[in-house]
C-alpha positions as a Markdown table, in Angstrom:
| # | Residue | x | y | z |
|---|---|---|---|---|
| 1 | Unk | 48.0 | 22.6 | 99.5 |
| 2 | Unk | 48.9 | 22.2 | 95.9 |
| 3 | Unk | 46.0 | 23.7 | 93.2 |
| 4 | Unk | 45.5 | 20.8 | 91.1 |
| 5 | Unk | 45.3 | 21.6 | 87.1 |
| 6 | Unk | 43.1 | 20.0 | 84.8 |
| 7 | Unk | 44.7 | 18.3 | 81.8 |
| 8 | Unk | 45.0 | 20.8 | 78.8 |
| 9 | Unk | 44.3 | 18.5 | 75.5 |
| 10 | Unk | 45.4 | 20.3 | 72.3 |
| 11 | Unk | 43.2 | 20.1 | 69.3 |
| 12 | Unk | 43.8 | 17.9 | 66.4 |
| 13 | Unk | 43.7 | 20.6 | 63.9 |
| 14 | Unk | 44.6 | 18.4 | 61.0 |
| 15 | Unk | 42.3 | 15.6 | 61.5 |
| 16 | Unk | 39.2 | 18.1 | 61.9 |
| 17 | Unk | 40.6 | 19.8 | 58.6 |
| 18 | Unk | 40.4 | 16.5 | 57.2 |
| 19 | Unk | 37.5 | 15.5 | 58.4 |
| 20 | Unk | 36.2 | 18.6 | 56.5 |
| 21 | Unk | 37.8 | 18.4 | 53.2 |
| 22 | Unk | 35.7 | 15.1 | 52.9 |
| 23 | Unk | 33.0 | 16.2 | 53.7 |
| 24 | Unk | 33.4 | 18.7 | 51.0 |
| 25 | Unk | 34.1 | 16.3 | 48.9 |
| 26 | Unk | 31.1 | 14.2 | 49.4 |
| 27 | Unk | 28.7 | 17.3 | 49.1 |
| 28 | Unk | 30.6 | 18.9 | 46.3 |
| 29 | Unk | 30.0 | 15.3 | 44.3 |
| 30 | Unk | 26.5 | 15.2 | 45.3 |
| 31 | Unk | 25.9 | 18.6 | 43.8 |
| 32 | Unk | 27.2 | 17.2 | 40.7 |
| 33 | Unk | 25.3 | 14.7 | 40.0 |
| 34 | Unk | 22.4 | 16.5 | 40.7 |
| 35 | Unk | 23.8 | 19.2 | 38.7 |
| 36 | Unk | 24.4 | 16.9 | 35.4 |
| 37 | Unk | 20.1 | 15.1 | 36.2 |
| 38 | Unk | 18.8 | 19.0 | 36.2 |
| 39 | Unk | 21.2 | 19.7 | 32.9 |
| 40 | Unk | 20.3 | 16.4 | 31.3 |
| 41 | Unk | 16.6 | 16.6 | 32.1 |
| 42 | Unk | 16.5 | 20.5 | 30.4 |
| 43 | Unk | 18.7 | 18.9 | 27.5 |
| 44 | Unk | 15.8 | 16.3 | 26.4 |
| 45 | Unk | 13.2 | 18.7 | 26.8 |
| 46 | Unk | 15.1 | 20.5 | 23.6 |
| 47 | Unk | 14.7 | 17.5 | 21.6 |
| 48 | Unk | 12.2 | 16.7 | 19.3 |
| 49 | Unk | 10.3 | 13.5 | 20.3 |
| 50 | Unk | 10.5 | 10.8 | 18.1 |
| 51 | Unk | 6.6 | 9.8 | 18.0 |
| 52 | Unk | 5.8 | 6.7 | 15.6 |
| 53 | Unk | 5.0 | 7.8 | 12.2 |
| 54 | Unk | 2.6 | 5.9 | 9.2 |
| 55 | Unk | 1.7 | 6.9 | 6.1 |
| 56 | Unk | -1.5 | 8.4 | 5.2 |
| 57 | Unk | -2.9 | 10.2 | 1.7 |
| 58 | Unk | -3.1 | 13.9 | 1.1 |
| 59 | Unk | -4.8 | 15.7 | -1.4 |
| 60 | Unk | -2.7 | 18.4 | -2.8 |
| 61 | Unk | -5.0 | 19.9 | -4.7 |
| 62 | Unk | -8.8 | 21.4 | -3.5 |
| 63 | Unk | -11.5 | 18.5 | -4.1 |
| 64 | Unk | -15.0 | 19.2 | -4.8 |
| 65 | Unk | -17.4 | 17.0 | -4.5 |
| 66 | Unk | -18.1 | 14.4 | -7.3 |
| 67 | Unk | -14.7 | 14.9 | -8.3 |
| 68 | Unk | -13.1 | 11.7 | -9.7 |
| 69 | Unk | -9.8 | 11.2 | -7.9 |
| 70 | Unk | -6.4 | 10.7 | -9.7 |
| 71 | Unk | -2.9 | 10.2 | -9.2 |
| 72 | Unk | -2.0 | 13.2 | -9.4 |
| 73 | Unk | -4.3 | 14.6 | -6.8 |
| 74 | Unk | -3.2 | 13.2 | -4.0 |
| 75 | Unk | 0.1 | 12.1 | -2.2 |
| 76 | Unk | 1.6 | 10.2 | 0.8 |
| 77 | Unk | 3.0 | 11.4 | 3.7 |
| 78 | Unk | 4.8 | 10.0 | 7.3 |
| 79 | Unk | 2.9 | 11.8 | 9.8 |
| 80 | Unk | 2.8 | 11.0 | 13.6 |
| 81 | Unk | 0.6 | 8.3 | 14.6 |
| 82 | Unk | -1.4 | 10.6 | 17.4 |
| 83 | Unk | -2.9 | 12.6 | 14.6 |
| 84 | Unk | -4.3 | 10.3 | 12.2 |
| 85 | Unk | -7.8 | 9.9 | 11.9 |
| 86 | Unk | -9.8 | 6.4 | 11.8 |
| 87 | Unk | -10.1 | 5.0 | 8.4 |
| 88 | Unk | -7.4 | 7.5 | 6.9 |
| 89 | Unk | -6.4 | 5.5 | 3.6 |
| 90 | Unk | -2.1 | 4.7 | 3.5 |
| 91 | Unk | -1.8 | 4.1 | -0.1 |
| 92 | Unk | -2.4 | 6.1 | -3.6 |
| 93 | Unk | -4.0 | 3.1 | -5.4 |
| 94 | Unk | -6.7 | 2.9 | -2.6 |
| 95 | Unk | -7.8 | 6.5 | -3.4 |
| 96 | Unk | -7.7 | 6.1 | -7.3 |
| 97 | Unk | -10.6 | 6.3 | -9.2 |
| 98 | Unk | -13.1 | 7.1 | -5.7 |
| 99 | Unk | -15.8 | 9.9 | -6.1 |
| 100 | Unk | -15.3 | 12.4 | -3.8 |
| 101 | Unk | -18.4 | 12.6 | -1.9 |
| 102 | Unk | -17.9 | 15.9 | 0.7 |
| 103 | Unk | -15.7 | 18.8 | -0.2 |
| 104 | Unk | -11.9 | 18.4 | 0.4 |
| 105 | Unk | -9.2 | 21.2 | 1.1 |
| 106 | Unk | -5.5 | 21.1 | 0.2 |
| 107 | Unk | -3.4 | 19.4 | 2.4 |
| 108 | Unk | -6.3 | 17.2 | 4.1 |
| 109 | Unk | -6.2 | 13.7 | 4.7 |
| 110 | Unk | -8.6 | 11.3 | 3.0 |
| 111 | Unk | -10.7 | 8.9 | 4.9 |
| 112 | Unk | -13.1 | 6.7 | 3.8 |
| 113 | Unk | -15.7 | 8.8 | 5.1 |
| 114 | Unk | -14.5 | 11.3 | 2.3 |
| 115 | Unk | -14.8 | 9.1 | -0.2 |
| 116 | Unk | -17.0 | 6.2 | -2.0 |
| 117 | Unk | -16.2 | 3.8 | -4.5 |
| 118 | Unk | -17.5 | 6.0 | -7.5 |
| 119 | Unk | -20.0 | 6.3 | -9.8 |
| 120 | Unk | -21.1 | 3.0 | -11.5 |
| 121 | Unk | -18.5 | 1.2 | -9.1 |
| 122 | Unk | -15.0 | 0.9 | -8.8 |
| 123 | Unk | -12.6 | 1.4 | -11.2 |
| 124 | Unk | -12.3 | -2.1 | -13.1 |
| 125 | Unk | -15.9 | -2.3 | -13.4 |
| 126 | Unk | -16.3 | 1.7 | -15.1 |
| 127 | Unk | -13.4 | 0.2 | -17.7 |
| 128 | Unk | -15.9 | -3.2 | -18.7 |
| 129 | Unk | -17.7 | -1.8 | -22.0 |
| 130 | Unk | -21.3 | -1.5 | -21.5 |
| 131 | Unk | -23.2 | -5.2 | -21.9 |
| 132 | Unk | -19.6 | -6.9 | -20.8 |
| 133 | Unk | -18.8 | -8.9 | -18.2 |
| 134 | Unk | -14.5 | -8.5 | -16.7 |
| 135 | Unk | -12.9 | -12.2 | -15.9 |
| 136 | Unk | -10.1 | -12.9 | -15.0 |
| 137 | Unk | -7.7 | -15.5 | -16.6 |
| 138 | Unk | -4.4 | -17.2 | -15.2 |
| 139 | Unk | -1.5 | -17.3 | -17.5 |
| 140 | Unk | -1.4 | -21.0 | -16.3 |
| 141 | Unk | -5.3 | -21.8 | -18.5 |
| 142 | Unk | -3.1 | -21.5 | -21.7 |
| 143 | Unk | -1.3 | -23.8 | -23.6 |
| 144 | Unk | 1.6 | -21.4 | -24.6 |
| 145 | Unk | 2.7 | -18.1 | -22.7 |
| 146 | Unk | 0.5 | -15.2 | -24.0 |
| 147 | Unk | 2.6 | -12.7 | -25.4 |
| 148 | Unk | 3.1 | -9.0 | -23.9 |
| 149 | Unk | -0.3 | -7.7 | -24.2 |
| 150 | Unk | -1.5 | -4.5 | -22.4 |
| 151 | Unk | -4.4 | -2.4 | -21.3 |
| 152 | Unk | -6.6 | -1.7 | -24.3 |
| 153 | Unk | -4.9 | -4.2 | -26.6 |
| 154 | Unk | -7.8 | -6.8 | -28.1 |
| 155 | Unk | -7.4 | -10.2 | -28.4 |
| 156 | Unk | -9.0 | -13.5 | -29.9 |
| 157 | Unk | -9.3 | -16.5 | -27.7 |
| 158 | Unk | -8.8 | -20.2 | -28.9 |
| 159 | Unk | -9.4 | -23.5 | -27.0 |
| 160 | Unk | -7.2 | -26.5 | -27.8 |
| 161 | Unk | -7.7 | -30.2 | -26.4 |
| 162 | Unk | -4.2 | -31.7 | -25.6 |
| 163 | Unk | -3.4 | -34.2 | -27.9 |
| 164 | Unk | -6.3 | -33.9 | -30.1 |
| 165 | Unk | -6.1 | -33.2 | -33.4 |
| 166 | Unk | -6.3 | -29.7 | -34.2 |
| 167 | Unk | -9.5 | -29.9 | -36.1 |
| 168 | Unk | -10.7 | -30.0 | -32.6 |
| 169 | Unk | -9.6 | -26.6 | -31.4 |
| 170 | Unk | -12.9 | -24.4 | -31.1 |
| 171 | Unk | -13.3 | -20.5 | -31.1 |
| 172 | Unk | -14.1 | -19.5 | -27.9 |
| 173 | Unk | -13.9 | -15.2 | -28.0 |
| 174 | Unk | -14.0 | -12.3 | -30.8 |
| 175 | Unk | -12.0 | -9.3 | -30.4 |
| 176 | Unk | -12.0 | -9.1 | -26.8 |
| 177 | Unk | -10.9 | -6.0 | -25.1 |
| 178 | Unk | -8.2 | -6.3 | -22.5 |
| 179 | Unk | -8.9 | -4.3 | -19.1 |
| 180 | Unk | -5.7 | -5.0 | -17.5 |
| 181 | Unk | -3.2 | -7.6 | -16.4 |
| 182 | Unk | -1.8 | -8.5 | -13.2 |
| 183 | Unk | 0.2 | -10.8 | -11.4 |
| 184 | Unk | 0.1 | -14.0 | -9.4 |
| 185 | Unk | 3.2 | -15.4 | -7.2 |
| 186 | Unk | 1.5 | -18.6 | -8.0 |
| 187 | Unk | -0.1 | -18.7 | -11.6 |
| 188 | Unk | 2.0 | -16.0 | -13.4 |
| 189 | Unk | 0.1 | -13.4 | -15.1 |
| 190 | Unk | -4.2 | -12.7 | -14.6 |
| 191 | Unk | -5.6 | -11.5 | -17.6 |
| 192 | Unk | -8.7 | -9.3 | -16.9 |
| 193 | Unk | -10.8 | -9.4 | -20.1 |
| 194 | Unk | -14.5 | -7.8 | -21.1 |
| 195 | Unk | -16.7 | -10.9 | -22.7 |
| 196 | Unk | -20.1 | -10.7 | -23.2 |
| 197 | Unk | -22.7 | -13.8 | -22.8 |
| 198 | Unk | -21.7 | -15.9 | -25.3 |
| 199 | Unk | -18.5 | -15.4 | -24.8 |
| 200 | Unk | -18.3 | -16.0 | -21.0 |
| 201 | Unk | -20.2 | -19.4 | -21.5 |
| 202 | Unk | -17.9 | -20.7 | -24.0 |
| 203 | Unk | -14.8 | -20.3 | -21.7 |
| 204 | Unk | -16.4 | -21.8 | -18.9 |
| 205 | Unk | -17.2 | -24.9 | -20.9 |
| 206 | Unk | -14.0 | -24.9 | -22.8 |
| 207 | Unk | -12.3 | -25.1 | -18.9 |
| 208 | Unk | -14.8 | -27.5 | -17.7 |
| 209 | Unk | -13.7 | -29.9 | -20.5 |
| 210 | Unk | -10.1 | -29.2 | -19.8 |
| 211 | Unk | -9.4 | -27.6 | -22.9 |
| 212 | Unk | -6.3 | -24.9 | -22.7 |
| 213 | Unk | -6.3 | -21.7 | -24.1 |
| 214 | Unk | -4.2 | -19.8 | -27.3 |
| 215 | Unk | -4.3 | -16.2 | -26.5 |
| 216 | Unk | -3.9 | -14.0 | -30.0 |
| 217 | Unk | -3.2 | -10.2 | -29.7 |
| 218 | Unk | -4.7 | -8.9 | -32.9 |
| 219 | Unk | -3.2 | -6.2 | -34.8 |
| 220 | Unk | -3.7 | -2.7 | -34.3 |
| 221 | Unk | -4.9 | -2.4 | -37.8 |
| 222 | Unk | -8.0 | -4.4 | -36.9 |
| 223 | Unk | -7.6 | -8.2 | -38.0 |
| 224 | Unk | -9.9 | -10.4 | -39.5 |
| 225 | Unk | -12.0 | -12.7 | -37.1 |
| 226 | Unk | -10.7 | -16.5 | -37.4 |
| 227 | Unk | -12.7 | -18.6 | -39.4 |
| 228 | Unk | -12.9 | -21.9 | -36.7 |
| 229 | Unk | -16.0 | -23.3 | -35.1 |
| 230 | Unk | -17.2 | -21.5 | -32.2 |
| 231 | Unk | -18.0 | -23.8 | -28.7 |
| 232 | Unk | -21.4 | -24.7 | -28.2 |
């Protein structure tokens, strides 16, 4: 009786190699990409973070306490937002003319907690001479543009009716200091002058009555008051 043989089946060699090389492939890409996450992830840790920054006031100087601040005291940095305190001033005019009220180091912030408004209050109101009163004055009260006065210049006010005669103009202010001028988007210039009583009555009537204002800077080499009738 014949021996029956089973089928021999010859591998596919190249199909399994195949087979193979893709598989390869697949893992080789896959431990690329994991690869370039690990690198990419160790890459940020090496940069700096870019936290939000604000400005905030430092003095660069020691401050003891009662010490008047100025200008050049103090300075403004853009630190990170994490580390600044509540109530941390962001400007050098804020910080101006404040009393220091606890000691401060170099290099420390300022905070309102530091500081107080200063003795006899802030700064406009230590610049009013004694038995003064500051007000404030748009440039658009006057009947012609006051000319470039300063801080510390004086000045002699005058009130005008329009279209009166000018026998009708009154003297309204004497050698009045001026404190400081400022701006206005709206009404031009402020001018922040020291009056006393009199002087502070007089302007309110003279605006009341819609009288305008002549602003005269006197001379530096003290000029005589002008002879015209006060208001009442």
């Amino acid at each position: 009786m014949p021996v029956r043989r089973l089928p021999r089946t010859t591998p596919d060699w190249e199909a399994a190699a195949r087979r193979r090389a893709w598989l390869w492939f697949v893992v080789s890409a896959l431990l690329a990409v994991l690869f370039g996450l690990l690198a990419y992830q160790a890459w940020r840790g090496w940069l700096p973070q870019q936290e939000p920054r604000v400005p905030a006031v430092f003095a660069v100087q020691p401050l003891e306490a009662g010490t008047i601040i100025t200008p050049k005291m103090v300075e403004v940095r853009q630190v990170p937002r994490e580390v600044v305190p509540q109530g941390v001033f962001s400007g050098v005019v804020a910080v101006v003319g404040r009393q220091v009220v606890y000691p401060v180091v170099a290099g420390e912030m300022l905070t309102e907690s530091k500081v107080t408004l200063g003795p006899g209050g802030g700064v406009l109101a230590r610049k009013c001479p004694g038995a003064t009163w500051c007000v404030s004055l748009p440039e658009a009260w006057f009947v012609a543009a006051p000319p470039q006065v300063a801080e510390g210049d004086r000045v002699d006010i005058i009130g005008v009716r329009p279209k009166a005669p000018y026998k009708e103009s009154v003297f309204l202010a004497d050698d009045v200091p001026v404190i400081g001028v400022g701006h206005d988007g709206k009404e031009g210039r402020r001018f922040v002058l020291a009056v006393d009583a009199q002087e502070s009555l007089s302007l309110l009537y003279a605006h009341v009555n819609e009288y305008r204002l002549l602003l005269l800077l006197r001379s530096a080499q003290q000029a005589p008051s002008l002879p015209t009738e006060s208001a009442p």
